[in-house]
C-alpha positions, 0 to 999 in steps of 0.5 A: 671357654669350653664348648660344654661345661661339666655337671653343677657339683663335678669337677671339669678337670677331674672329669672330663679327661678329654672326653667331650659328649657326644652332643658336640657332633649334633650341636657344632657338626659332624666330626667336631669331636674328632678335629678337636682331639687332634686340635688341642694338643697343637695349642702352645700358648704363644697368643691369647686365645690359646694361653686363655684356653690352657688356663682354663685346663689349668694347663701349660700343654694338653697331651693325648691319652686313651682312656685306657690311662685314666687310672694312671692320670688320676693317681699321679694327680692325686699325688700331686694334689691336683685333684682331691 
């Protein structure tokens, strides 16, 4: 599970392209944000909690990206019809 969830009506996937609020420093520490950046691309999948958490990015493997790639990202997804 998520440490936050997206708006009702928004589509996690589509919206959040690894960007966390910044809520998530104040409610679980400092630098929480920065260790979960660098957290989530090591997840392979090999025990249940990781597999349960790529499942729920709809994900064999998450992969850094800046938001500077955000166009890119959305526009190949939208090939793939991964998001409408």
């Amino acid at each position: 599970m998520l440490p936050w969830s997206a708006p009702r009506g928004v589509d996690p996937a589509a919206d959040s392209l690894g960007r966390s609020p910044p809520e998530l420093d104040e409610r679980f520490g400092d630098r929480f944000t920065e260790d979960l950046r660098r957290a989530l691309p090591d997840l392979d999948g090999f025990d249940e909690e990781e597999a349960a958490l790529l499942e729920e990015y709809g994900a064999e493997a998450i992969v850094p990206a800046e938001l500077a790639d955000h166009e890119r990202i959305e526009e190949i997804a939208r090939e793939l019809t991964l998001i409408r």
